[in-house]
KOLVO-237735 format. One line per 8 residues: for each residue x, y, z of C-alpha. Coordinates in nm, 2 decimals, padded with zeros to 4 digits. Example, Ala and Ser with C-alpha at 12.3 -4.5 7.8 and 13.67 -1.06 7.14 Angstrom:
# KOLVO-237735
01.23/-00.45/00.78  01.37/-00.11/00.71 .
This chain:
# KOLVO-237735
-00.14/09.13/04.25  -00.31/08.94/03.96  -00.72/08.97/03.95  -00.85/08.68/03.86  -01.27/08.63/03.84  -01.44/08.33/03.79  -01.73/08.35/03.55  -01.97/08.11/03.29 .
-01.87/08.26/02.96  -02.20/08.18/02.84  -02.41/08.33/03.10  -02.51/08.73/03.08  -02.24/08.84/03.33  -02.38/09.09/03.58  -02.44/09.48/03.52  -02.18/09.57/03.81 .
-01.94/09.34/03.62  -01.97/09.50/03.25  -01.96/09.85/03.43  -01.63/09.77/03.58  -01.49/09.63/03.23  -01.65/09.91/03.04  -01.44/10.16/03.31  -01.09/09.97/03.22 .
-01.11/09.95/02.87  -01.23/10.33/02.85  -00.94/10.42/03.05  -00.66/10.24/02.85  -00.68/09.94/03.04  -00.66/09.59/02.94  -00.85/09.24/03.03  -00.80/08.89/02.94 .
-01.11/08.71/02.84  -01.18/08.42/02.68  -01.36/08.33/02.33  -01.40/07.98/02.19  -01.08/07.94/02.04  -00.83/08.10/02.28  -00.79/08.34/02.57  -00.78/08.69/02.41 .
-00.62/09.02/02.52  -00.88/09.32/02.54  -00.86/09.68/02.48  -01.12/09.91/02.39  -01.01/09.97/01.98  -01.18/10.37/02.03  -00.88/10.41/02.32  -00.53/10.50/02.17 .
-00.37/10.47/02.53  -00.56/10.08/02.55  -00.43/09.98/02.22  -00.11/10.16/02.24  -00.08/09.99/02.57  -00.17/09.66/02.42  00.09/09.68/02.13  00.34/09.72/02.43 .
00.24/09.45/02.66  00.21/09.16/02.35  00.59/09.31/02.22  00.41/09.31/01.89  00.56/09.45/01.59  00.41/09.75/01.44  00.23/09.72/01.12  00.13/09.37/01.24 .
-00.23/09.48/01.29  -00.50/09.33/01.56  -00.84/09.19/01.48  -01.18/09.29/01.68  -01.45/09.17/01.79  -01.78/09.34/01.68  -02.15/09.25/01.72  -02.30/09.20/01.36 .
-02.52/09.46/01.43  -02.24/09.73/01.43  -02.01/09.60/01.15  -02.11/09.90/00.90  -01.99/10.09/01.15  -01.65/10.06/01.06  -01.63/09.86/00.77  -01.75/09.86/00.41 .
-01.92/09.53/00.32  -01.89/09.39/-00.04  -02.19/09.20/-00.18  -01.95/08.91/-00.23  -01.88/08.89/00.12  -02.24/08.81/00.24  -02.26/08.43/00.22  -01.92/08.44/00.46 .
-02.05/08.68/00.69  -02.40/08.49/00.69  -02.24/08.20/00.69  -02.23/08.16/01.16  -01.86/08.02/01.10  -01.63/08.11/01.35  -01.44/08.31/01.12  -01.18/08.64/01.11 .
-01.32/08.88/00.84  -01.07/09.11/00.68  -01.25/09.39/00.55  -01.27/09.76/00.43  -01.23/09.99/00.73  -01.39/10.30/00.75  -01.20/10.63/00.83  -01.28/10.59/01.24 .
-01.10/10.31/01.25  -00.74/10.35/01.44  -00.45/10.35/01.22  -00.32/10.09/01.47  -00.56/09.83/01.36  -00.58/09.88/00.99  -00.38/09.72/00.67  -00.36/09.81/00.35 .
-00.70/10.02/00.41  -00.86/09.66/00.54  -00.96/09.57/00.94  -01.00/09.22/01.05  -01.31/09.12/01.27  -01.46/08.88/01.43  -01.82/08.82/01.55  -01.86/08.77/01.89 .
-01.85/08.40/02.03  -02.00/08.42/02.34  -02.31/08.60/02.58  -01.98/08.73/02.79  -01.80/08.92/02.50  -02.10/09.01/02.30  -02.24/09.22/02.65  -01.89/09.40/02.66 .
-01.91/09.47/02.28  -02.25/09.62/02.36  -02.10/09.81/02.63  -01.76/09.96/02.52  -01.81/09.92/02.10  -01.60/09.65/02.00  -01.24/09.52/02.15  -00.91/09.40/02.02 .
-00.96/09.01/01.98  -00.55/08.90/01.97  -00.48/08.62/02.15  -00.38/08.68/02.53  00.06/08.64/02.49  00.35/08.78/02.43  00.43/08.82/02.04  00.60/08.46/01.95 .
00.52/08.29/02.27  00.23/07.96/02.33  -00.11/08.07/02.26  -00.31/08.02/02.57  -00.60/07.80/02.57  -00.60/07.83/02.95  -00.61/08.13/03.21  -00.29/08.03/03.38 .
-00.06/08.08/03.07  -00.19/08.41/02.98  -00.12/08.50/03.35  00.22/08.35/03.34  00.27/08.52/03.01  00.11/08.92/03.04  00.09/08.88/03.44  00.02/09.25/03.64 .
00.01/09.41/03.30  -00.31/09.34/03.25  -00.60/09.49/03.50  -00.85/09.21/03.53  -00.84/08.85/03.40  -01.16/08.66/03.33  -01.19/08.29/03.40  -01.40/08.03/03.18 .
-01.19/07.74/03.21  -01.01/07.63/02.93  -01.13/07.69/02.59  -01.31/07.45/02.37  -01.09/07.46/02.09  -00.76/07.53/02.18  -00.69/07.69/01.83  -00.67/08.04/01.61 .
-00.93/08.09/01.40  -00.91/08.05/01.00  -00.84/08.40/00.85  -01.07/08.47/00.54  -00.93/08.85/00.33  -01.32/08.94/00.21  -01.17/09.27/00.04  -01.17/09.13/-00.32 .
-01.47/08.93/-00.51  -01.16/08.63/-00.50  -01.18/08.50/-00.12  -00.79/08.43/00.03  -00.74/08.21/00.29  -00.47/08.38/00.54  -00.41/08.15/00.77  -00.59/07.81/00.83 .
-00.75/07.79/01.14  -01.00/07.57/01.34  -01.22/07.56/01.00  -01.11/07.40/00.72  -01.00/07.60/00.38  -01.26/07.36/00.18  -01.52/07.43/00.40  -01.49/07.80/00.35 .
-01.43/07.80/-00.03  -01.77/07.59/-00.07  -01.95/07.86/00.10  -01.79/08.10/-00.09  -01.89/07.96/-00.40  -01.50/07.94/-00.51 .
């Protein structure tokens, strides 16, 4: 049976709460949350079974790799930060970050010696990123199938293969956020999200 709980995204959930999350993502479990784009699909990114497990249940091809959420806090941890990447970084857009990953970083999750990240978006994830590390931050579906802005079609979608669902209502924006490859003093735009392309080539500088 599917375990659904009803929580304020934005509130500090409770201590018994993060415990419980903290136990199924350190034991190759998965959770559905949800950030302010889309519902995403959790797994602890230091667990091989979780994100092993995770590659299974979203039917995603390997060598497609999965972004994270990370507080800003730990982002040296497992990526190198060029200088040109600061005013994007600094920047408090709702961006994915592709940058250099460090050696601890799962082969799962890395491309062409780059990880993408995001900053989290919300009291909820950034208490479970203090707790567990960081997580995977893919949307919550099947590879190919409707992104879910909504708990009930990532429940349709993953159903009992995931452990625990978490319930915010629906999202505010309904939409993937805009990809932004930080590896080179040149920004690329990978995919075009909820923020415009201008707006993040005039922070940049171009």
């Amino acid at each position: 049976m599917v375990e659904i709980i009803a929580l304020d995204k934005d509130k500090t959930p409770s201590s018994e709460l993060v415990q419980r999350i903290e136990n199924i993502l350190g034991t190759g479990g998965l959770i559905v949350y949800p950030t302010s784009t889309l519902y995403g699909l959790g797994a602890s990114i230091f667990s091989k079974e979780g994100v092993e497990k995770l590659m299974e249940v979203k039917q995603r091809p390997y060598g497609m790799p999965l972004s994270v959420f990370i507080r800003r806090e730990n982002v040296t941890d497992i990526c190198d930060i060029p200088i040109t990447a600061l005013p994007l970084l600094n920047s408090g857009l709702a961006l994915t970050f592709i940058l250099p990953a460090k050696p601890n970083v799962p082969s799962l999750l890395i491309k062409d010696g780059s990880v993408a990240i995001r900053f989290p978006d919300s009291t909820l994830i950034d208490a479970i990123c203090k707790s567990v590390g960081s997580m995977t931050a893919t949307s919550a579906n099947r590879h190919g199938l409707q992104d879910p802005a909504d708990i009930q079609t990532a429940i349709d979608d993953l159903g009992e293969d995931v452990e625990l669902y978490l319930d915010s209502g629906d999202t505010e924006l309904g939409k993937g956020t805009t990809i932004v490859d930080l590896t080179q003093s040149a920004v690329r735009i990978i995919r075009e999200g909820i923020i415009p392309k201008e707006k993040v080539m005039d922070i940049h500088g171009r």
